[in-house]
py3Dmol code that shows the C-alpha trace and the ligand (Angstrom):
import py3Dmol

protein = """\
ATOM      1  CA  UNK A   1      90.676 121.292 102.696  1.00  0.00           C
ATOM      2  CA  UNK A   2      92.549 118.175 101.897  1.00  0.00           C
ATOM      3  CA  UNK A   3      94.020 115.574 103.994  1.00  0.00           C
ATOM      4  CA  UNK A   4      96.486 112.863 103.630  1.00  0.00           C
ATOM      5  CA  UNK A   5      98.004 110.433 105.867  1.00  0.00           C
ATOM      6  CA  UNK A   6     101.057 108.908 106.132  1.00  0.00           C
ATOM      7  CA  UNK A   7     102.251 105.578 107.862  1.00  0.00           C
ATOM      8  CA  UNK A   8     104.770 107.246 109.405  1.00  0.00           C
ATOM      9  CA  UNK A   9     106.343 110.665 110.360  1.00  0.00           C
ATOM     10  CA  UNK A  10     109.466 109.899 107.986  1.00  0.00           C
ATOM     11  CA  UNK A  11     106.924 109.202 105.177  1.00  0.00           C
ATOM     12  CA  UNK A  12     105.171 112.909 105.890  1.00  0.00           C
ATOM     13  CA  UNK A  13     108.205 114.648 106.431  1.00  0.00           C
ATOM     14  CA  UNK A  14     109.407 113.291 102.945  1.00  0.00           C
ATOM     15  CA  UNK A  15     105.901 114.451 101.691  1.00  0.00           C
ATOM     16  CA  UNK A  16     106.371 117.899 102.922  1.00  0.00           C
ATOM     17  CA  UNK A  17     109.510 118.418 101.418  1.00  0.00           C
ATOM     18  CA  UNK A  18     108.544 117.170  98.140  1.00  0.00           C
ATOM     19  CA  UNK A  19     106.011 119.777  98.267  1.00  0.00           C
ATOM     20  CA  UNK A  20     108.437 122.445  98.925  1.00  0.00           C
ATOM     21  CA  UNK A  21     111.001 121.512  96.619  1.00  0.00           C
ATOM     22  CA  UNK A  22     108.287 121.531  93.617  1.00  0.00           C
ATOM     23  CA  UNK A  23     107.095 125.484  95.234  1.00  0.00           C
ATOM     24  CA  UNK A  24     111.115 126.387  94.480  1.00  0.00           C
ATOM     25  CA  UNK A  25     110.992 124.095  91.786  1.00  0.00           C
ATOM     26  CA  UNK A  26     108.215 126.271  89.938  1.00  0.00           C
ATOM     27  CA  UNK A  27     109.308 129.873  91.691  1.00  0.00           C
ATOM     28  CA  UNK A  28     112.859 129.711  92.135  1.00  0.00           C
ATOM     29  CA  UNK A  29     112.478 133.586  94.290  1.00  0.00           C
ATOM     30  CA  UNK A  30     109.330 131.882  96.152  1.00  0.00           C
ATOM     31  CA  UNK A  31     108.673 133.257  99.701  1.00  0.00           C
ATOM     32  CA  UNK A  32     108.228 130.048 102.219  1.00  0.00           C
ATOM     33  CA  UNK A  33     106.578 130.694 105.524  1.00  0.00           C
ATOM     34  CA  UNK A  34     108.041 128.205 107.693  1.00  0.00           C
ATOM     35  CA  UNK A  35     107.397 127.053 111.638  1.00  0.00           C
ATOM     36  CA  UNK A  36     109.287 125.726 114.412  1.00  0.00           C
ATOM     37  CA  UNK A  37     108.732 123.221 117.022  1.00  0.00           C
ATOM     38  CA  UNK A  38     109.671 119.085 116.438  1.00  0.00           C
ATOM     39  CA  UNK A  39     107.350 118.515 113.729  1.00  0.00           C
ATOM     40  CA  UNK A  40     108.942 120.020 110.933  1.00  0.00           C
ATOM     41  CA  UNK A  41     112.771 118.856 112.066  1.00  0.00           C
ATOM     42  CA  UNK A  42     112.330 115.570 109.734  1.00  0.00           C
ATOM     43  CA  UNK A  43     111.004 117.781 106.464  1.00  0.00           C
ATOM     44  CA  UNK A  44     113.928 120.237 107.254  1.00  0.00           C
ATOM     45  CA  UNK A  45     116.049 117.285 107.297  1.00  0.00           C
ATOM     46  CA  UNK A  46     114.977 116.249 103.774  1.00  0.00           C
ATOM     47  CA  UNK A  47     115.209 119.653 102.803  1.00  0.00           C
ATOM     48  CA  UNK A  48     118.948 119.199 103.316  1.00  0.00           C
ATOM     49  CA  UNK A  49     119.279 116.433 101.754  1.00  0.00           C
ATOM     50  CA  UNK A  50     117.873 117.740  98.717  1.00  0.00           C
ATOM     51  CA  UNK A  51     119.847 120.706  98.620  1.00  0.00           C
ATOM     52  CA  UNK A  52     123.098 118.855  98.939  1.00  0.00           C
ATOM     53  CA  UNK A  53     121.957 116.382  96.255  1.00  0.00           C
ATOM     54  CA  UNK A  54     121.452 119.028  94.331  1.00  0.00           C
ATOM     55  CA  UNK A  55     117.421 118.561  93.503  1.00  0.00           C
ATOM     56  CA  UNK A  56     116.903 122.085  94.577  1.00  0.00           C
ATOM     57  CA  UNK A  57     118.613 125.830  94.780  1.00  0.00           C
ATOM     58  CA  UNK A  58     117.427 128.160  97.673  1.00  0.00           C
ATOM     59  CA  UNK A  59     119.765 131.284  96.424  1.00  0.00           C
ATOM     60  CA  UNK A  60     116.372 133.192  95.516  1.00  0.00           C
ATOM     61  CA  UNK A  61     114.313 132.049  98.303  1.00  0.00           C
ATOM     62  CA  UNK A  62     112.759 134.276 100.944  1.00  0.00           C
ATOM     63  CA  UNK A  63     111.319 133.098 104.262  1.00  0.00           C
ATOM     64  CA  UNK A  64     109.283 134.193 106.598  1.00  0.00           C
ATOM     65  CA  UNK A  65     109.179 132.591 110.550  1.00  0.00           C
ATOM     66  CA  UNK A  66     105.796 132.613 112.331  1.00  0.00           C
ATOM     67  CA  UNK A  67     106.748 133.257 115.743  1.00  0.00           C
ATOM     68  CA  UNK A  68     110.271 134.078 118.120  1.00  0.00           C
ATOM     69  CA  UNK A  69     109.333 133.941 121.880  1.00  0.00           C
ATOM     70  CA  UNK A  70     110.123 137.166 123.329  1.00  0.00           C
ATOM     71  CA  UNK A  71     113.522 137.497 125.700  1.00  0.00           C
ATOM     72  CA  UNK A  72     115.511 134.653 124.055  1.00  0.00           C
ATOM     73  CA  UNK A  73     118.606 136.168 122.450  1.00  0.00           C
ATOM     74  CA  UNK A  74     118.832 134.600 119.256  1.00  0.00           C
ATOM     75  CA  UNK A  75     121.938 133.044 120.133  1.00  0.00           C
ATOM     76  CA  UNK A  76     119.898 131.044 122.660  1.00  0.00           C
ATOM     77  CA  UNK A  77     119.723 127.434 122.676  1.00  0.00           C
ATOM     78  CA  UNK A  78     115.948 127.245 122.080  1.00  0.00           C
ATOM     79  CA  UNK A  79     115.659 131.043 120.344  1.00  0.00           C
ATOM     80  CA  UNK A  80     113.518 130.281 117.225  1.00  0.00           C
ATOM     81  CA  UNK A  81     116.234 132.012 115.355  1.00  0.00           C
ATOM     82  CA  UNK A  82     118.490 129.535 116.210  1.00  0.00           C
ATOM     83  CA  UNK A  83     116.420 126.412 115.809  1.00  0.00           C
ATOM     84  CA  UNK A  84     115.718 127.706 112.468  1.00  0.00           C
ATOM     85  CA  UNK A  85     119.602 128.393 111.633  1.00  0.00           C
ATOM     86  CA  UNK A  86     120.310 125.079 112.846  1.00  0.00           C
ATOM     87  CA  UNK A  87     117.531 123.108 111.054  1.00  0.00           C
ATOM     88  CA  UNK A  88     117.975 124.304 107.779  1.00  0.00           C
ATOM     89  CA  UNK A  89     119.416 127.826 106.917  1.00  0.00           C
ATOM     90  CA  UNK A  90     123.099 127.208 108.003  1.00  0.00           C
ATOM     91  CA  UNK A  91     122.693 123.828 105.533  1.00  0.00           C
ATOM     92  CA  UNK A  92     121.409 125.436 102.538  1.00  0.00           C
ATOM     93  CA  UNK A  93     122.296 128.066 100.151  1.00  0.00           C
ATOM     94  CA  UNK A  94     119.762 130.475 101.528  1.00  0.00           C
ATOM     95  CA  UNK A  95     121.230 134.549 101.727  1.00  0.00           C
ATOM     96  CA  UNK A  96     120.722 135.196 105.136  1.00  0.00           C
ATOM     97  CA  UNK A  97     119.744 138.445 104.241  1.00  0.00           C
ATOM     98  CA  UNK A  98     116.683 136.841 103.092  1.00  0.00           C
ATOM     99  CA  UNK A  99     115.669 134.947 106.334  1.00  0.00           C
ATOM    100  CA  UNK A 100     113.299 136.439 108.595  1.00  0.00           C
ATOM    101  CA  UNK A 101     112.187 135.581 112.002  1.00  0.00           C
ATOM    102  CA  UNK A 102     110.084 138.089 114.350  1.00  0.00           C
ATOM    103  CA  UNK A 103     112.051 139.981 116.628  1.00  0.00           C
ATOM    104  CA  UNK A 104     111.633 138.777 120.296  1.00  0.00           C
ATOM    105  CA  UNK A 105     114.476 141.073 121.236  1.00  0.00           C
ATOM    106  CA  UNK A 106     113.465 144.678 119.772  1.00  0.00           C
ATOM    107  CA  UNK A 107     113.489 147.501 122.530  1.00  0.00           C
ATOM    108  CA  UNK A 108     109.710 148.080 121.079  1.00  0.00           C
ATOM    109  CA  UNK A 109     108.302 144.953 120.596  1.00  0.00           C
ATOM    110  CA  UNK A 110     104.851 146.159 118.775  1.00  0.00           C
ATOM    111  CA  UNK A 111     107.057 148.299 116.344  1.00  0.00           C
ATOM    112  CA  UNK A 112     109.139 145.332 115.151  1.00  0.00           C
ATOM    113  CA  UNK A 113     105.921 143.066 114.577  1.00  0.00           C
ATOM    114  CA  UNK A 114     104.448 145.744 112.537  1.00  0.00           C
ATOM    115  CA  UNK A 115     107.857 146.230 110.374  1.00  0.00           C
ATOM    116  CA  UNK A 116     107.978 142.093 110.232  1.00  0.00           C
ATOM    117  CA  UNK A 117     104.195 142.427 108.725  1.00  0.00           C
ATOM    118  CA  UNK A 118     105.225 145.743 106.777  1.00  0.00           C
ATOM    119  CA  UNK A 119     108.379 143.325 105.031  1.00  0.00           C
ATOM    120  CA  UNK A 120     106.139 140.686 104.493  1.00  0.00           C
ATOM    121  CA  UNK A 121     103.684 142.509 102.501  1.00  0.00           C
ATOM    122  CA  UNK A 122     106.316 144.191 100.306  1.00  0.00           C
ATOM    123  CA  UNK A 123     108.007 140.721  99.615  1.00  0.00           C
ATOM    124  CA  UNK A 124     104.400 140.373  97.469  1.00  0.00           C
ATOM    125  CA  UNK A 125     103.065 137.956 100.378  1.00  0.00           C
ATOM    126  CA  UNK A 126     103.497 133.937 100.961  1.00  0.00           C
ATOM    127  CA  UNK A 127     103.558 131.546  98.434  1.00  0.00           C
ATOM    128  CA  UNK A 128     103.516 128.202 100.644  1.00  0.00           C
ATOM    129  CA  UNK A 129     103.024 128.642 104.205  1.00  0.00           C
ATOM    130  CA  UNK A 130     103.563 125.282 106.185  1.00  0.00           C
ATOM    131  CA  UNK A 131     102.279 125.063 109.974  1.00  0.00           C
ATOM    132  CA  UNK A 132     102.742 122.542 112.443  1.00  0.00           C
ATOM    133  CA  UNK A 133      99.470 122.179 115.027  1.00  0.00           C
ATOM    134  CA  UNK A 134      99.609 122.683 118.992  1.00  0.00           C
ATOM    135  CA  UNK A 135      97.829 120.054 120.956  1.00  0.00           C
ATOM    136  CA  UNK A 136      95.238 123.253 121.688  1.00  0.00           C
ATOM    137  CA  UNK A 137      95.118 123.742 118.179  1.00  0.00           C
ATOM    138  CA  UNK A 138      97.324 127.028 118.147  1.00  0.00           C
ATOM    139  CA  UNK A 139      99.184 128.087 114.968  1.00  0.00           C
ATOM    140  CA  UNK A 140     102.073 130.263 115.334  1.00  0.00           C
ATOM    141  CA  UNK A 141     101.329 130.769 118.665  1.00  0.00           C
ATOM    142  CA  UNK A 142      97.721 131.990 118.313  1.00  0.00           C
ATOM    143  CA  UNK A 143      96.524 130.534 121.193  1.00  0.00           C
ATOM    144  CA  UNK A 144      92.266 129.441 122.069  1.00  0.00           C
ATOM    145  CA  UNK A 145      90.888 133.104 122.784  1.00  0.00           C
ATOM    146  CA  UNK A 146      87.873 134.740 122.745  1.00  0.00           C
ATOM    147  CA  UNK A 147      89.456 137.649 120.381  1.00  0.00           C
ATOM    148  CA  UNK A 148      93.089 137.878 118.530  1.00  0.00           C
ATOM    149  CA  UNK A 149      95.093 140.700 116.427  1.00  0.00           C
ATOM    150  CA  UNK A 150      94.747 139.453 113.168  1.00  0.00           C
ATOM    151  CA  UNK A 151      98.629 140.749 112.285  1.00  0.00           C
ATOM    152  CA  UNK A 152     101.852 140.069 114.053  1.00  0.00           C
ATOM    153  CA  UNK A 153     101.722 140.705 117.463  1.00  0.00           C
ATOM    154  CA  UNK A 154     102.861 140.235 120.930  1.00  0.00           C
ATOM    155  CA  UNK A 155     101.256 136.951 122.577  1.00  0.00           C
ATOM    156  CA  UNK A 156     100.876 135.478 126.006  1.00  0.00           C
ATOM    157  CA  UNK A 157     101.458 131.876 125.826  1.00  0.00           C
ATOM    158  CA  UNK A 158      98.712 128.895 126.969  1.00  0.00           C
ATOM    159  CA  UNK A 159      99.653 127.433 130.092  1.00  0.00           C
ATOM    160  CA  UNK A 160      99.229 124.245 127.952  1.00  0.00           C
ATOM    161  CA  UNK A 161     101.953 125.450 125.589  1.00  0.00           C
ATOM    162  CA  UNK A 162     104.679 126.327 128.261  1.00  0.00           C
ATOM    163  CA  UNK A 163     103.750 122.820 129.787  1.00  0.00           C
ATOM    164  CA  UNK A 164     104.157 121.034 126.446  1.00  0.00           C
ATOM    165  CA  UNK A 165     107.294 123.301 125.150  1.00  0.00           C
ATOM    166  CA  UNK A 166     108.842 122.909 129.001  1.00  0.00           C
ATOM    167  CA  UNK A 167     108.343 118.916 128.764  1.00  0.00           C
ATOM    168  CA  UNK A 168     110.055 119.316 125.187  1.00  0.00           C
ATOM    169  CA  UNK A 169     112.839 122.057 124.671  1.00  0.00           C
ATOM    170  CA  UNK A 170     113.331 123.096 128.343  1.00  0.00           C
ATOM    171  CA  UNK A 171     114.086 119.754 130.144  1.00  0.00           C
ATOM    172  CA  UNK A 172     111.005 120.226 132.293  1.00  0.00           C
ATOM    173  CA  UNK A 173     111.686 123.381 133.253  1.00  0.00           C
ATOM    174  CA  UNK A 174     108.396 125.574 133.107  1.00  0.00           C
ATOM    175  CA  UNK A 175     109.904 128.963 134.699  1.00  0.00           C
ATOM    176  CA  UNK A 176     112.187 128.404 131.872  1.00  0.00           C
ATOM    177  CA  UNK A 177     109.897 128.934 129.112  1.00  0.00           C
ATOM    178  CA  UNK A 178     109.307 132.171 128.168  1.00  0.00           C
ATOM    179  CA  UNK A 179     105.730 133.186 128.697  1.00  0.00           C
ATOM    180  CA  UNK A 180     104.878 135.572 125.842  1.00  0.00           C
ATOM    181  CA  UNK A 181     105.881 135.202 122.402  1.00  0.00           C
ATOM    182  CA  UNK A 182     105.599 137.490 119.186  1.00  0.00           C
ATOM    183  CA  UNK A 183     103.480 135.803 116.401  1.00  0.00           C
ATOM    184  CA  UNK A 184     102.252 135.934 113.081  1.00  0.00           C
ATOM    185  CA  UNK A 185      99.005 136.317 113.231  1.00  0.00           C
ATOM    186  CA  UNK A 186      95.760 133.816 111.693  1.00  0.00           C
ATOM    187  CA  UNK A 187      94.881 136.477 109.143  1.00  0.00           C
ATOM    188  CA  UNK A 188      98.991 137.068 107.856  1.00  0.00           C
ATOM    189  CA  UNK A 189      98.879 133.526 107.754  1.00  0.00           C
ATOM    190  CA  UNK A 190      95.643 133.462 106.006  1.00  0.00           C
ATOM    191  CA  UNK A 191      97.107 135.558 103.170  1.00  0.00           C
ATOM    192  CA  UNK A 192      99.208 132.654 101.813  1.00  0.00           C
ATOM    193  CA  UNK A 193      98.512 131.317  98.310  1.00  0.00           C
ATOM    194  CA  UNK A 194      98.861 127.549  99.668  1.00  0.00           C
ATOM    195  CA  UNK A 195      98.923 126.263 103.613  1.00  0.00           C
ATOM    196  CA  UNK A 196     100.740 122.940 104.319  1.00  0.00           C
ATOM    197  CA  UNK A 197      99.992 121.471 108.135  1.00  0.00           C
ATOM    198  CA  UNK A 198     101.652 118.773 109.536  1.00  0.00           C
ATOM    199  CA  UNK A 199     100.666 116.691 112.787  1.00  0.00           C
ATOM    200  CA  UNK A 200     102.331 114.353 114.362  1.00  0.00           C
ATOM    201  CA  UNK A 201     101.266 111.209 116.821  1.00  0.00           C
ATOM    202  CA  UNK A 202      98.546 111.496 118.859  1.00  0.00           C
ATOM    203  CA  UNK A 203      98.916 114.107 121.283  1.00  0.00           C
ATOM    204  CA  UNK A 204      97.979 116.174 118.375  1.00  0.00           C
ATOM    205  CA  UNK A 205      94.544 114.082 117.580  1.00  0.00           C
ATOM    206  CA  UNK A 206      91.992 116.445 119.650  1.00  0.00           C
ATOM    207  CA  UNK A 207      93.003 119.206 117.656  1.00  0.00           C
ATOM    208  CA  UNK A 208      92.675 117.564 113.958  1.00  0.00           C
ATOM    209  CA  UNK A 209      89.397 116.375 115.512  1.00  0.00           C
ATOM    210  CA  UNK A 210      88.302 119.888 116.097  1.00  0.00           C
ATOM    211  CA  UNK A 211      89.368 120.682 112.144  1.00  0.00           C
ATOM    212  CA  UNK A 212      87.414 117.687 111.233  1.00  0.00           C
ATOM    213  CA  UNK A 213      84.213 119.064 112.888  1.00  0.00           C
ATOM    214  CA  UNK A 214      84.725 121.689 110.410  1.00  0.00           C
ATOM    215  CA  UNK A 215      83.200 123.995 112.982  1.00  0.00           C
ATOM    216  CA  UNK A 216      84.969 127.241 112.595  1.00  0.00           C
ATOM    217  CA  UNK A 217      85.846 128.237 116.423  1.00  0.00           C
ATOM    218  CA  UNK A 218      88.481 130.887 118.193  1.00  0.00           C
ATOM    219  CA  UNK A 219      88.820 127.765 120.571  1.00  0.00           C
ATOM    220  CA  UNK A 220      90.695 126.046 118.116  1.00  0.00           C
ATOM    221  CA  UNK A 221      92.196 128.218 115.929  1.00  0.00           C
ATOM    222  CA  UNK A 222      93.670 125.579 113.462  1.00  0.00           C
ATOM    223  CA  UNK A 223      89.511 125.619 112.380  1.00  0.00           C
ATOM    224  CA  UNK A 224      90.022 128.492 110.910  1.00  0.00           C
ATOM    225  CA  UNK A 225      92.108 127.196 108.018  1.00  0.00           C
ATOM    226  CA  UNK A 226      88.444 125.851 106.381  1.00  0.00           C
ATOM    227  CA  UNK A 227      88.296 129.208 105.323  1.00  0.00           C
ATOM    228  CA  UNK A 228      91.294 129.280 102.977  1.00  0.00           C
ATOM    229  CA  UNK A 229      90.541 128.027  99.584  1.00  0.00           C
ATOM    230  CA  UNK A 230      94.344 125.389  99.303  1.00  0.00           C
ATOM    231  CA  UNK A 231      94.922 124.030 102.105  1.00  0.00           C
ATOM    232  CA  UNK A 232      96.669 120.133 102.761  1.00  0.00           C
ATOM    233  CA  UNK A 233      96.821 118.534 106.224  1.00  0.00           C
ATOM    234  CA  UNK A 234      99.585 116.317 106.119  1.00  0.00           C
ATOM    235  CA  UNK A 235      98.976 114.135 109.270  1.00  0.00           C
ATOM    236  CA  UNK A 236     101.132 110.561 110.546  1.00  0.00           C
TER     237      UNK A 236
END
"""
ligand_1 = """\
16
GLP
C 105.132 125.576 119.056
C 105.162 126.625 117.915
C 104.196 126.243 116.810
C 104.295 124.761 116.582
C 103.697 124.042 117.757
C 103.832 122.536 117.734
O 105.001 126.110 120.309
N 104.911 127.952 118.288
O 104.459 126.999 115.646
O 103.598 124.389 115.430
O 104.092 124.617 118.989
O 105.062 122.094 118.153
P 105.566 120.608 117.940
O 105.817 120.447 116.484
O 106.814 120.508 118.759
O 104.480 119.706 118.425
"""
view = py3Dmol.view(width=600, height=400)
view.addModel(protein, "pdb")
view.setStyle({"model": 0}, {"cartoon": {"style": "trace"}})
view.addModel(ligand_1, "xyz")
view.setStyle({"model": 1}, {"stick": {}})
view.zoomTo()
view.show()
């Protein structure tokens, strides 16, 4: 595992960027697994740029979401969908045909996560996967537990999670937050050829410390990334 820091979050979201742009760069049909939350809004940002500078074509790209929270519609303010669609895809010359988020909506929630892992395998897997952290060290939203499904699944969120998410996206508002989530799970995330993480400020520092321990643990499920042969922590 790698890590590189950067004096400031516009300096790592630049660095993440440049990372995806060469992935396109070198496999202009490359599947990108890509997360939500506020981290990545600055790379997405430069992403944009790019594209409308013309440094980089996304008309072959696939993409693959790690997580939708279950109940939002995806026209919802703070749907993952939409986030995503409002980030980057609506920006960029991405088919959106070729854009997939887990279904938080399906009338059988367990049959669309095992369709969403189905598609992903036949797309011939994840070529750069970047992650953001949670201050409990989730990914996706594979929260500290004893045991996980290792595939796309339905997830009950940490209590830390809807605190943090509440205090970020829903003005506060716990009951707001949607308390169970459908998520890619460590070992589809595990399948990528190359893992990109980026952290941000210091709420996040517990859970790099964990990763530093390099003490593989279901407590912090970030750890589990020592086990995957490319992986870059891009931390400011
Ligand atoms: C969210 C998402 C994660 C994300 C994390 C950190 O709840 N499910 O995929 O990486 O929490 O969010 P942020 O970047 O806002 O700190």
């Amino acid at each position: 595992m790698k890590k590189n820091n950067y004096k400031d979050y516009a300096a790592m979201s630049r660095a993440a960027a440049d990372i995806v742009v060469a992935t396109v760069k070198a496999k202009p049909n490359a599947v990108l697994g890509l997360p939500t939350g506020s981290t990545p809004i600055g790379m997405y940002a430069e992403l944009v740029k790019d594209y409308k500078a013309g440094k980089v074509d996304f008309s072959e790209v696939t993409t693959f979401n790690l997580d939708e929270y279950i109940g939002l519609d995806t026209k919802h303010e703070q749907s993952y969908r939409r986030f995503m669609q409002e980030q980057l895809f609506d920006h960029i010359n991405i088919k959106p045909s070729n854009t997939h988020i887990p279904s938080g909506t399906a009338k059988d929630l367990n049959k669309a996560a095992k369709e969403f892992e189905d598609l992903l395998k036949k797309s011939g897997g994840v070529d750069l996967f970047v992650l953001g952290i949670g201050t409990n060290g989730h990914i996706g939203f594979n929260e500290p537990a004893a045991s996980m499904p290792a595939y796309t699944h339905v997830v009950g969120l940490a209590e830390e999670t809807i605190k943090v998410n509440a205090d970020k996206f829903f003005a506060g508002d716990m009951k707001a937050v949607p308390k169970t989530a459908v998520s890619m799970g460590l070992a589809t995330i595990m399948k990528a050829n190359k893992i990109i993480l980026l952290s941000n400020g210091e709420s996040k520092n517990d859970a790099i410390a964990k990763i530093d321990s390099q003490v593989l643990t279901l407590d912090c499920p970030a750890t589990v990334l020592h086990m995957h042969r490319d992986v870059t922590l891009l931390i400011s």
